[in-house]
matplotlib code that plots the C-alpha trace (Angstrom):
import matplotlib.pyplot as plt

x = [-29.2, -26.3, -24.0, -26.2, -26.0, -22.5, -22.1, -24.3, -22.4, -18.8, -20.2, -21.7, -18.3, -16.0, -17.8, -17.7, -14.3, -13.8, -15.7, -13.3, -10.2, -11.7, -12.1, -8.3, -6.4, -8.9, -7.8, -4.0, -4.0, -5.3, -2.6, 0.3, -1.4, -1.3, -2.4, -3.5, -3.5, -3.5, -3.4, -3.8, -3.6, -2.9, -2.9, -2.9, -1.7, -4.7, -6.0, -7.7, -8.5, -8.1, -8.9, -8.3, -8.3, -7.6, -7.4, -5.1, -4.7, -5.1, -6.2, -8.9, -9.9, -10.0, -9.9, -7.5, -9.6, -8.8, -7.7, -5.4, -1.8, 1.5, 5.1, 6.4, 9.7, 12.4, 10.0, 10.3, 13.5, 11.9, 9.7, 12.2, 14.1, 11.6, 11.5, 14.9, 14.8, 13.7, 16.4, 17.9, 16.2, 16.5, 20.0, 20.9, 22.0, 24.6, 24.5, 28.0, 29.3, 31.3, 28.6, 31.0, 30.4, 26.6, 27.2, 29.8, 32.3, 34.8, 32.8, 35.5, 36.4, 39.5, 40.6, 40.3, 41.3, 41.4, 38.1, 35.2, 31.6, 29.2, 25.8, 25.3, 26.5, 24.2, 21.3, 22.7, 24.0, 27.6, 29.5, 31.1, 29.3, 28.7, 25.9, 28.4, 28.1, 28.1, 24.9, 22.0, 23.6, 23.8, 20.0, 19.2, 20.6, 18.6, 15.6, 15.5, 16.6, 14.8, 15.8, 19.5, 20.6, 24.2, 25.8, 26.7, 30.2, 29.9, 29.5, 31.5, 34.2, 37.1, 37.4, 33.8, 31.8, 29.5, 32.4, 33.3, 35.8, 33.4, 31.1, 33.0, 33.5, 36.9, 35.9, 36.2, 33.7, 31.4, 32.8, 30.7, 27.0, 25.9, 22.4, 23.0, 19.9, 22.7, 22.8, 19.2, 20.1, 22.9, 20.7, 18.0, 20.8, 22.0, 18.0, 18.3, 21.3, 20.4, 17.2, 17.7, 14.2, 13.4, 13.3, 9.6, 8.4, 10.3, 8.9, 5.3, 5.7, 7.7, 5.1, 2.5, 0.7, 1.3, -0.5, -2.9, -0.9, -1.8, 1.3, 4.3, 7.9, 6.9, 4.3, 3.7, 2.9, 0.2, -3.2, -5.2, -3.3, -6.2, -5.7, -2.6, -1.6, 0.4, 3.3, 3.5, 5.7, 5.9, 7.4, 6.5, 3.8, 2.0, 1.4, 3.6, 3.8, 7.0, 6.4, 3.0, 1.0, -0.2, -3.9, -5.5, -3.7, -0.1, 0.7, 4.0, 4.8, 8.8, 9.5, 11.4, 11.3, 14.8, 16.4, 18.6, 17.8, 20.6, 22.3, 20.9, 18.1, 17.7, 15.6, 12.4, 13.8, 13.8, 15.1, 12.1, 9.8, 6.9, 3.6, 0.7, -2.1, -1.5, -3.9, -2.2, 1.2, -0.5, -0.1, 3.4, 3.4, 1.4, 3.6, 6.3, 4.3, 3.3, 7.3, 6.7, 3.6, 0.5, -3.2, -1.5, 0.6, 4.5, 5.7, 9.5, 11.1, 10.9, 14.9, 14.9, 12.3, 14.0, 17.6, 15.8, 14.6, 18.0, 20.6, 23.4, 25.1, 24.4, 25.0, 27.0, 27.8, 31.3, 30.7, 27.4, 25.5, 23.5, 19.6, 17.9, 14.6, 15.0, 18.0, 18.7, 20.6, 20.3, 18.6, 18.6, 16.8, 15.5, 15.3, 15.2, 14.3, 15.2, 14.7, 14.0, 10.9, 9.0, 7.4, 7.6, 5.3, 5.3, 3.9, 5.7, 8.0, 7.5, 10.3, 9.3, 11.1, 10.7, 11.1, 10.4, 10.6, 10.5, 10.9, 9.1, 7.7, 5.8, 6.2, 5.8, 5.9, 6.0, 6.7, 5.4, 6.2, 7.1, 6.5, 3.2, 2.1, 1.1, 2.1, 1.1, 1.0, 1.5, 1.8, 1.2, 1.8, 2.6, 3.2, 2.4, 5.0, 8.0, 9.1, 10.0, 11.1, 8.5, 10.2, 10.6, 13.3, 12.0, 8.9, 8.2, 5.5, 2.6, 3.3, 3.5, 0.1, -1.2, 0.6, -1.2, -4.2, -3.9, -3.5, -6.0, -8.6, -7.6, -5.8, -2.4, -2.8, 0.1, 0.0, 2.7]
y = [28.9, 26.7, 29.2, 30.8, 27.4, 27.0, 30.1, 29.9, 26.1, 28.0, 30.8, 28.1, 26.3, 29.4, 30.7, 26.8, 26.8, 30.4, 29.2, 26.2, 28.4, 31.0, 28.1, 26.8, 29.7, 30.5, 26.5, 27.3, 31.1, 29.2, 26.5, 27.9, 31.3, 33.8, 37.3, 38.2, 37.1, 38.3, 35.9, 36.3, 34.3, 34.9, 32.5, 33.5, 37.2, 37.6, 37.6, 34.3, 35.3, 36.9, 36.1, 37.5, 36.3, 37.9, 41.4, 44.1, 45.5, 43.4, 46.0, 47.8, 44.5, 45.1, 42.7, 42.6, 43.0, 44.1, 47.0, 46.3, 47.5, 46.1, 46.8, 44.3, 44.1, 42.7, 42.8, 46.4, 45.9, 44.1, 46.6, 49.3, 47.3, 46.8, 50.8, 51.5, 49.4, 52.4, 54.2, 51.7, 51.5, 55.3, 54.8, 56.9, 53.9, 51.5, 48.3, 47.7, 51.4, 51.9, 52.6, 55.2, 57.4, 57.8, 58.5, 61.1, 59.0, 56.4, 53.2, 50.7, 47.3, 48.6, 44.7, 45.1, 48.6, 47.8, 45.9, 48.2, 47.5, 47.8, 49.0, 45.4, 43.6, 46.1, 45.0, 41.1, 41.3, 40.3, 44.1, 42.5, 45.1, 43.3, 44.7, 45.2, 46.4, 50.3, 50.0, 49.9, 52.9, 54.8, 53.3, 54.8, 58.7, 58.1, 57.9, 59.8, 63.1, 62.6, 66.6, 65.7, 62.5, 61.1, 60.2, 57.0, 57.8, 57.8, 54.3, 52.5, 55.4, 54.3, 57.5, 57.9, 58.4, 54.9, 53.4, 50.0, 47.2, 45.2, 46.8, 44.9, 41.5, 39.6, 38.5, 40.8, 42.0, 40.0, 36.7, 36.1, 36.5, 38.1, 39.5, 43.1, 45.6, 48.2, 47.7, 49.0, 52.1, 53.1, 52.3, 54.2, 56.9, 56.3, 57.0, 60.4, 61.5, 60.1, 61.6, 64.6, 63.4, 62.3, 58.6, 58.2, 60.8, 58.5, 55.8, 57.2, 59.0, 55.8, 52.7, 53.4, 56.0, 54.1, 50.8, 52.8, 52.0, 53.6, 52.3, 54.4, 53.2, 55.5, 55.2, 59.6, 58.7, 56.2, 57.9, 56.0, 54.8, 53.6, 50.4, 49.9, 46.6, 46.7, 44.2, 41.9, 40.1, 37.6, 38.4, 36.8, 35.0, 37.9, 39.7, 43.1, 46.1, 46.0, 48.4, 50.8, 51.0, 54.1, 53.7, 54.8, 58.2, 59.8, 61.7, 62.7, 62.4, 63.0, 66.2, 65.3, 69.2, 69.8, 66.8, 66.9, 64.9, 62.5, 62.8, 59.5, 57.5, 55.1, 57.5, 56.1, 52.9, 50.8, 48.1, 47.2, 50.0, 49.5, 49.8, 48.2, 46.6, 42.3, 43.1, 46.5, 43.9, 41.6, 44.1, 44.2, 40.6, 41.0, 43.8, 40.8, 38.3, 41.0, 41.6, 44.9, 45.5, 46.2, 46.8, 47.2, 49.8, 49.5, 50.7, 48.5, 47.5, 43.4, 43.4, 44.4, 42.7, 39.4, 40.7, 41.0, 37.7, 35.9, 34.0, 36.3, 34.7, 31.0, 30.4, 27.0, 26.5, 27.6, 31.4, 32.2, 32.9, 29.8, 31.9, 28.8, 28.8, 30.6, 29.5, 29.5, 31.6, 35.2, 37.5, 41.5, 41.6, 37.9, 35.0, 32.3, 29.2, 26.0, 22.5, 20.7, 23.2, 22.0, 19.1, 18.9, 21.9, 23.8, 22.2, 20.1, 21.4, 25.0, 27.6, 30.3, 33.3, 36.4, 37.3, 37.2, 39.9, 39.3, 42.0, 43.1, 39.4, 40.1, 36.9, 37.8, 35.3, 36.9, 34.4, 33.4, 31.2, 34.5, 31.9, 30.1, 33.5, 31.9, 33.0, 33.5, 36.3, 35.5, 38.6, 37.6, 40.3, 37.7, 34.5, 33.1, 30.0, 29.5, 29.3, 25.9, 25.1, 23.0, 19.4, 21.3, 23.4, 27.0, 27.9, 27.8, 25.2, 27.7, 28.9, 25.1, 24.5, 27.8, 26.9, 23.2, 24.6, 26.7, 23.7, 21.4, 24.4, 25.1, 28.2, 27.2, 25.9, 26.4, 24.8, 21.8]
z = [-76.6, -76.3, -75.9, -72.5, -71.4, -71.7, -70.6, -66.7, -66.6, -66.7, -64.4, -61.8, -62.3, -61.4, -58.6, -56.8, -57.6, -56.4, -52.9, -52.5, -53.0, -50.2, -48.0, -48.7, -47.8, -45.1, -43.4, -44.4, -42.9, -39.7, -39.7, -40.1, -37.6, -40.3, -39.4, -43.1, -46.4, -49.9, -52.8, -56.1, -59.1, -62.8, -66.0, -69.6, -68.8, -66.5, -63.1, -62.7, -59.3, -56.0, -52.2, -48.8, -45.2, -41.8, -40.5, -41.9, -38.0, -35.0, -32.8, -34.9, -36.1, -39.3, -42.5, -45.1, -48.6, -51.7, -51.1, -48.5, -49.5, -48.1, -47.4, -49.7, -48.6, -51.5, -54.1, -54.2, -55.8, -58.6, -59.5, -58.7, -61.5, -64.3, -63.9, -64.1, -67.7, -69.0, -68.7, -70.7, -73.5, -73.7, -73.6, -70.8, -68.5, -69.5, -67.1, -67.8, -66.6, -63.7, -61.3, -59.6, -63.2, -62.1, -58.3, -58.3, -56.5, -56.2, -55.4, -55.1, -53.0, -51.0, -51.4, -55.2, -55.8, -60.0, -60.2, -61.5, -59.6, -62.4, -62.2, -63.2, -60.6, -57.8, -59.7, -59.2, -55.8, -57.1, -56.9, -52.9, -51.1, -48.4, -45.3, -42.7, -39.2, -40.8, -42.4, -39.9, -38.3, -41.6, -42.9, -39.4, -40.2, -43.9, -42.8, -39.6, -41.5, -45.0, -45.7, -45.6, -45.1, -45.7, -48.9, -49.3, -50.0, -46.1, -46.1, -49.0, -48.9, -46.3, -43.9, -44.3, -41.1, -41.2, -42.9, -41.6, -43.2, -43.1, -45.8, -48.3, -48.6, -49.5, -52.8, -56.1, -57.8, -59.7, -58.6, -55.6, -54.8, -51.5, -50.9, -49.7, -49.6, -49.8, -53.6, -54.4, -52.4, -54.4, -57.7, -56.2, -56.7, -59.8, -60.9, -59.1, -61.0, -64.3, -64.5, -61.9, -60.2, -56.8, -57.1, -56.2, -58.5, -61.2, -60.5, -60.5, -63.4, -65.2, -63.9, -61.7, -63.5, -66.5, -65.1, -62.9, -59.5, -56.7, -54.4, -52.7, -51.6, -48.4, -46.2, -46.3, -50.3, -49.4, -50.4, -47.5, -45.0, -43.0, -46.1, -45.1, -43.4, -40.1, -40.2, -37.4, -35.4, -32.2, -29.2, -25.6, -27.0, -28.6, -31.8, -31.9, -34.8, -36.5, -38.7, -40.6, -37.2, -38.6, -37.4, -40.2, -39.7, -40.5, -37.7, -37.9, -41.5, -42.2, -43.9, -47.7, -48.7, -47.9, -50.0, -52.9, -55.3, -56.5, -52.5, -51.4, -52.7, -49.8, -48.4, -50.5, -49.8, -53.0, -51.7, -50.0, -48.9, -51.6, -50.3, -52.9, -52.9, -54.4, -57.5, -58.4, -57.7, -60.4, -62.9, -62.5, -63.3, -66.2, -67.8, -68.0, -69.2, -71.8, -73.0, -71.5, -72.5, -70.8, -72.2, -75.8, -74.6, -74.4, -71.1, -71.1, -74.2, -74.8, -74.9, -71.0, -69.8, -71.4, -70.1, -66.6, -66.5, -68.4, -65.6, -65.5, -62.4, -62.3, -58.4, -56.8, -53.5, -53.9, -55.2, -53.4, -49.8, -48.6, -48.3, -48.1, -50.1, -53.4, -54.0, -57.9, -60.3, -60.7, -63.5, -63.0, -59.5, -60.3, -58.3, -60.8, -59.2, -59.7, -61.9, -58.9, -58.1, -61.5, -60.9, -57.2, -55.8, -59.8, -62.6, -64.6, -67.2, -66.0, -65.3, -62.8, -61.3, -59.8, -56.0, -52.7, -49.4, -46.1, -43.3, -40.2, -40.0, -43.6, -46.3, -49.7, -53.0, -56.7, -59.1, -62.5, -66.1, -68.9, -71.2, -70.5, -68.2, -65.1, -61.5, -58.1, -55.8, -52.1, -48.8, -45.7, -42.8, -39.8, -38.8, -35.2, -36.1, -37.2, -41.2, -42.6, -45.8, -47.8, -49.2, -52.7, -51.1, -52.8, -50.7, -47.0, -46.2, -46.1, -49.7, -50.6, -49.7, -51.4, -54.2, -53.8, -53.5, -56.6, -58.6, -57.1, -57.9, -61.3, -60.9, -61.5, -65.3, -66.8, -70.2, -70.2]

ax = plt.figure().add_subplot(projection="3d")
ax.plot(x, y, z, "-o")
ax.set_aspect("equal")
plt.show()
């Protein structure tokens, strides 16, 4: 009898703090003049909870909800990392390689002709590639011929066709960190010719099916696109598409038959082109808290997941770009934030990484405590103001205030 009791008081409880979490992000989404919001939250290796707000597509008027999937932007390259692990603990990727073995050419800084770029330093931004005033055109030829897009010896390769000086910076390898989406192309790559499979399929075949993920890194692999969110930005006062304005239908989907795998994996665009749900995300999240593991099963060996989430570039002012919020040192495809974030917005004592993505006008948080296996999932897919740091100087205000209201609700419980 005691136990019912205990049992409807804990139920009562949850669902009244469930309502006053709804109502939080709902006030927030209005403040700041979000156009949707996902948020979920997970402590002890589980989802705690979830909530949405807003519409999915302005014009239809329709809602984000739980099904709602996202382009994720930068996070993508998280994921895209915890998959190429694998490959790893199969020993069929060394991290420490000269990239240049895996792509079938001479990847080198034409400053620092005698400096190797590892396959390392792609995954930590600190090979100098740098995304000079070559790359848009060349992202541009990727994706608008899919069937037989450029190599991207084209691009790194002096003489090549989108080559431009500027594609690498002054620096040598691994001394200086600069964020360049161009890295996650070329490891999209090295997955290709490693494994001989389209990178998607990989993926799939690696994690999703594995954790019973229904996402895509392209919009034509998205089983109902009519979920999928449109991303949003301002312009003249206005809300505008800036990108997956699909309308619930793919009209003109791009034709991948005639690609060869291993030519140029930026076409399925790993370094930010993910499209998932926030709960499918969350399971993601939960295969790290796990050491690799998810429902009992092992998916990533514990070493990588803990090699992913170690500092391997501890950033200063001196040897790395300024981004702003998330500044901190650097795991494999981590953003490991800093002291001052514990005990300002985070609780006390913790030590959360992860990432972040932001493109079209979407905002996207994935961070969480491996040890104490707490985290927060944030994806927003416009904002009608403009981004501010918050005073702890690793989350925009809005995130702050999520990540406030997470704490003041109980859903934030890291154990310190």
């Amino acid at each position: 009898m005691k136990k019912t009791v205990l049992a409807i008081i804990m139920a009562i409880t949850l669902q009244s703090m469930n309502g006053q979490m709804q109502q939080a992000i709902e006030r927030i989404a209005g403040e700041y003049g979000l156009m949707g919001l996902s948020v979920v939250a997970v402590n002890d290796g589980m989802i705690a909870g979830e909530w949405y707000t807003g519409l999915r597509d302005y014009d239809r008027n329709l809602p984000v909800d739980e099904n709602t999937k996202f382009r994720i932007a930068s996070i993508s390259k998280f994921v895209m990392t915890t998959a190429m692990m694998k490959l790893c603990d199969q020993k069929r990727l060394d991290l420490d390689a000269d990239a240049s073995d895996y792509l079938g050419f001479r990847l080198r800084n034409p400053n620092h002709p005698e400096k190797t770029v590892t396959v390392r330093m792609l995954l930590l931004h600190t090979g100098s590639l740098n995304e000079g005033t070559g790359y848009d055109p060349f992202l541009m030829a990727t994706y608008n011929n899919v069937g037989n897009p450029p190599s991207f010896s084209e691009l790194f390769v002096p003489g090549g066709k989108y080559y431009t000086e500027d594609m690498w910076r002054k620096e040598a390898p691994g001394e200086y960190y600069t964020y360049c989406n161009a890295n996650f192309g070329l490891a999209g790559t090295i997955i290709e010719r490693i494994t001989g499979q389209r990178f998607e399929e990989y993926i799939q075949q690696t994690l999703f099916i594995p954790l019973g993920i229904n996402g895509s890194y392209i919009a034509e692999g998205v089983t109902d696109i009519n979920n999928l969110a449109v991303i949003y930005g301002r312009k003249e006062g206005k809300w505008t598409p800036g990108t997956d304005d699909y309308k619930g239908m793919m009209s003109s989907p791009r034709d991948f038959s005639g690609y060869v795998t291993g030519t140029n994996g930026a076409v399925f665009s790993p370094q930010g082109g993910l499209r998932i749900s926030a709960a499918e995300l969350a399971r993601i999240m939960i295969l790290h808290m796990n050491k690799g593991k998810y429902d009992g099963r092992r998916i990533i060996s514990g070493k990588s997941i803990r090699l992913m989430h170690s500092a391997q570039f501890i950033s200063t002012p001196a040897n790395s770009d300024n981004e702003g919020v998330r500044a901190g040192n650097r795991g494999l495809s981590v953003q490991i934030l800093p002291e001052s974030a514990s005990g300002t917005i985070l609780p006390e004592g913790s030590h959360f990484l992860g990432h972040s993505g932001s493109a079209y006008g979407l905002v996207s948080a994935f961070f969480f405590d491996p040890k104490e296996k707490c985290g927060f999932i944030f994806i927003t897919n416009g904002i009608a103001g403009e981004r501010e740091a918050g005073p702890s100087g690793s989350f925009y205000s809005f995130e702050e205030d999520l990540i406030r209201a997470l704490r003041d609700n109980g859903f934030l419980t890291c154990k310190k």
